[in-house]
N, C-alpha and C positions, 0 to 999 in steps of 0.2 A: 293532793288535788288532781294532781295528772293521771293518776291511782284509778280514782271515783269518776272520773271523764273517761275511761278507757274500758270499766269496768261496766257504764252504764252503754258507751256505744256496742259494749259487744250483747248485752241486753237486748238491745233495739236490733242487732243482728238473730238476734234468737226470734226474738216476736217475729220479724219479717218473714224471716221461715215458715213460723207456725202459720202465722196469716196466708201466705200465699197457698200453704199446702190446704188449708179450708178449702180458700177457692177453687182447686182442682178439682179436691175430692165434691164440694157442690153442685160445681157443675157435670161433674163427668154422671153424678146422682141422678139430677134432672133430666139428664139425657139417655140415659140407660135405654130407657122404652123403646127411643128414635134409633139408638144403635145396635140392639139387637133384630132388629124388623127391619133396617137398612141396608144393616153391615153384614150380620153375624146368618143371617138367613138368606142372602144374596149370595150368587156364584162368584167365582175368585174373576177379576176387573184390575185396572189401575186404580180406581178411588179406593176399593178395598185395598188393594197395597199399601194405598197413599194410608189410610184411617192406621193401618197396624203402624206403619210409620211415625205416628201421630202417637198413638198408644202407650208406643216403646220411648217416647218423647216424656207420656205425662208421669212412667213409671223412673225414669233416672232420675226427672223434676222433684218427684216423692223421695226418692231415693237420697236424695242430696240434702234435701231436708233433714231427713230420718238420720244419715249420717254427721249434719253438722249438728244436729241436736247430742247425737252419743257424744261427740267428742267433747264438746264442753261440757256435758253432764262429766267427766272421766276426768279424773284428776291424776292418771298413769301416762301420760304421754310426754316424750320425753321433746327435747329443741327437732330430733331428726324426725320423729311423728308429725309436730307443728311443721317440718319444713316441706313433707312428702302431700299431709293434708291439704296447705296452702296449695299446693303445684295442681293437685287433684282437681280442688274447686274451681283455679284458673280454665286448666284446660278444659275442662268438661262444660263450664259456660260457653268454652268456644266452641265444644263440639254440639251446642242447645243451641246457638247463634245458625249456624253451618243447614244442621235441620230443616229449622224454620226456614231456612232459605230454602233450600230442598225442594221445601213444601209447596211455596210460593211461583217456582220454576217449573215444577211442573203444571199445577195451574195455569201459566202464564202461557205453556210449550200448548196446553189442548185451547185456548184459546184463541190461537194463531192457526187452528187445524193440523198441528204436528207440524208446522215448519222447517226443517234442518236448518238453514239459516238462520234462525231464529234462538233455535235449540245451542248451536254453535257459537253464539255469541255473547247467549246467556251464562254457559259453563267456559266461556273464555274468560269473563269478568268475575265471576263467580271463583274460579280459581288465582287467578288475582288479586282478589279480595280478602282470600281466606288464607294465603300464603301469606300477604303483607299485615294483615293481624294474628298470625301464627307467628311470624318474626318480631314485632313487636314484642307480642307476649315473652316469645321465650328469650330476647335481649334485656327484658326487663327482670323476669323471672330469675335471670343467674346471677343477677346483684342483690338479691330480695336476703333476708335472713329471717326467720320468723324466731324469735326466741321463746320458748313456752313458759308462762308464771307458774309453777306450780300450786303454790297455795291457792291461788283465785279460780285456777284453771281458768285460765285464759290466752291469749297466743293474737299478739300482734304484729304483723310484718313491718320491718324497718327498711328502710334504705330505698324506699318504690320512686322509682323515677317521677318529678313534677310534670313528664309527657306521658305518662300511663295512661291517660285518657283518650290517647293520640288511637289507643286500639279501637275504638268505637268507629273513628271516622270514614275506614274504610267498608265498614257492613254497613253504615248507614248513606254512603255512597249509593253501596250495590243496592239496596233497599228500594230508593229512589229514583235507580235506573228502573228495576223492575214496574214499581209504582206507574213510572212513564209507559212502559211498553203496556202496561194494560189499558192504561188515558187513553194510548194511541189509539190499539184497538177498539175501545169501544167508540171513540170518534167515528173511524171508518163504518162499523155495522152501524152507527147512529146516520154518518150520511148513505148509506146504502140501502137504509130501512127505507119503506113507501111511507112509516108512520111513525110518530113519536110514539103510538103506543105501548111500542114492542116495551119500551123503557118504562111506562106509567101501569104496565098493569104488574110487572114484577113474576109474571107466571111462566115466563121462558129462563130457559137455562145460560143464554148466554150474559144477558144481564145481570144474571143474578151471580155469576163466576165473577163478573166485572164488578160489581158492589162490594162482594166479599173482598175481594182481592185486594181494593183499593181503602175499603175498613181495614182487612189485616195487616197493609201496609202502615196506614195511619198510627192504630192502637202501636206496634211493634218500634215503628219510630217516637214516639213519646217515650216508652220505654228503656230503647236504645241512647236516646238524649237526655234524660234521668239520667242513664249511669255515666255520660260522659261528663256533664257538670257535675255530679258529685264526685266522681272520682278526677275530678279537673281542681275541684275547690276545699272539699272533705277531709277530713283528717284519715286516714289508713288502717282506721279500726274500724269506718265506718263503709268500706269500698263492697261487703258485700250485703249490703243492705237492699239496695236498687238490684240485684242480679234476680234474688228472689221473684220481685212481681213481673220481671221480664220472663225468667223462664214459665211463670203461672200465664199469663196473655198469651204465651206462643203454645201453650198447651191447650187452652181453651179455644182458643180462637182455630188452630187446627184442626182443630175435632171438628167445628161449627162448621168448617169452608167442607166440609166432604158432607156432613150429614144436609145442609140446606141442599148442595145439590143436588145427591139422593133424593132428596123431598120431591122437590120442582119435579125431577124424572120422573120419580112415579105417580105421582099427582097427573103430569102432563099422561102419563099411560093412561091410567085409569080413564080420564078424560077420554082420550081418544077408542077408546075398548067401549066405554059408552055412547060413543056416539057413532060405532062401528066405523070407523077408521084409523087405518095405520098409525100407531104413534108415533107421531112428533113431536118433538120436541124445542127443536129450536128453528124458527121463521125466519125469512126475509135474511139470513146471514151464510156464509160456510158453515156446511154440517162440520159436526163434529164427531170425528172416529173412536176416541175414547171414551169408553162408557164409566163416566163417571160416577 
């Protein structure tokens, strides 16, 4: 019975896979249009930095996939393969966790008009954050033993600490600070604006960096608290199921936070080219030096 339980969670690890890697490849589809005419035909910027960054995110996402799929197709792998594969997939969600923060912090740093202070206490937390779930991980990691079935090909880690989930709580900490710092900000441009428009027409760039930011924050904390209840309550054949649609949301949602604001910009250009004035972009707030 424990056999047929263990045999079907890691089934449901396979699908997970498979599903989340659709959704990548769908949307990165749909989007193609927007990110060659954005991305791929615009001068070298920080958002084009930011987008390759993003990119190189959605190909390890596939990558992870395509590799947990060979391995369970593969009935050669011996307990020290299962032990090396296991350590692989750990760290490498943390280095997909890491990313998207990344991603989110520098959002957050043009937001602020390039702050140093700002910048400074982002990457103070930020490195704190990523140390105390690297420690985590790797104190849990070296009591782990993954021993491989050979017949089934299959490979479940034994011995995982019942505080494994304790790793979630510090990125979704920093998640949360970030989330605030961008609250903050738009608070201020909201009292600083002359008009509540600036926010209801949706055609400036500062609001629309603060909508994303605090979507991407949202989507990314559901995600992150998925995998901490299940790998809080789960059985340990079933721990990498939830990592899947997290890495898929921090790949989509990425891509989306650089191509909207490309959009806005050049929209706001056009705008202004037709109505023979300097393009602006963003009203009533601190410009912004990054050309996103």
């Amino acid at each position: 019975m424990a056999f047929i339980t263990t045999f079907n969670d890691i089934e449901t690890a396979q699908f997970a896979q498979l599903a989340s890697s659709v959704i990548i490849i769908f949307d990165h589809g749909i989007t193609l249009d927007e990110e060659v005419e954005l991305i791929w035909k615009s001068s070298w910027s920080m958002g084009k930095a930011l987008f390759i960054i993003c990119l190189a995110n959605v190909f390890r996402a596939l990558s992870h996939s395509v590799n947990n799929y060979a391995y369970f197709s593969s009935t050669s792998h011996t307990d020290s393969v299962s032990f090396h594969f296991f350590h692989w997939q750990a760290w490498t969600s943390l280095i997909a966790c890491m990313i998207a923060e990344v991603i989110l912090q520098m959002r957050i740093y043009a937001l602020f008009s390039l702050d140093k202070r700002v910048l400074a206490l982002m990457v103070t937390m930020f490195v704190i954050s990523s140390a105390t779930s690297a420690a985590i991980m790797g104190t849990v990691l070296s009591r782990v033993t993954v021993p491989s079935q050979l017949e089934t090909s299959t490979c479940t880690p034994v011995n995982v600490s019942v505080h494994f989930f304790t790793f979630w709580i510090p990125i979704i900490i920093f998640e949360s600070f970030l989330c605030a710092l961008a609250l903050f900000r738009g608070f201020q441009i909201f009292r600083r604006s002359a008009s509540v428009s600036l926010y209801r027409s949706g055609k400036h760039l500062m609001p629309v960096l603060i909508r994303d930011s605090v979507l991407y924050f949202l989507v990314l904390f559901a995600a992150y608290f998925t995998c901490l209840l299940i790998w809080a309550c789960a059985r340990g054949s079933l721990l990498q199921v939830p990592i899947a649609f997290s890495l898929a949301m921090s790949c989509c949602l990425g891509n989306r936070l650089v191509l909207n604001a490309r959009d806005v910009k050049r929209d706001a250009a056009s705008a202004a080219s037709a109505a023979g004035e300097p393009p602006l972009v963003v009203k009533h707030v601190d410009q912004m030096r990054p050309s996103v």
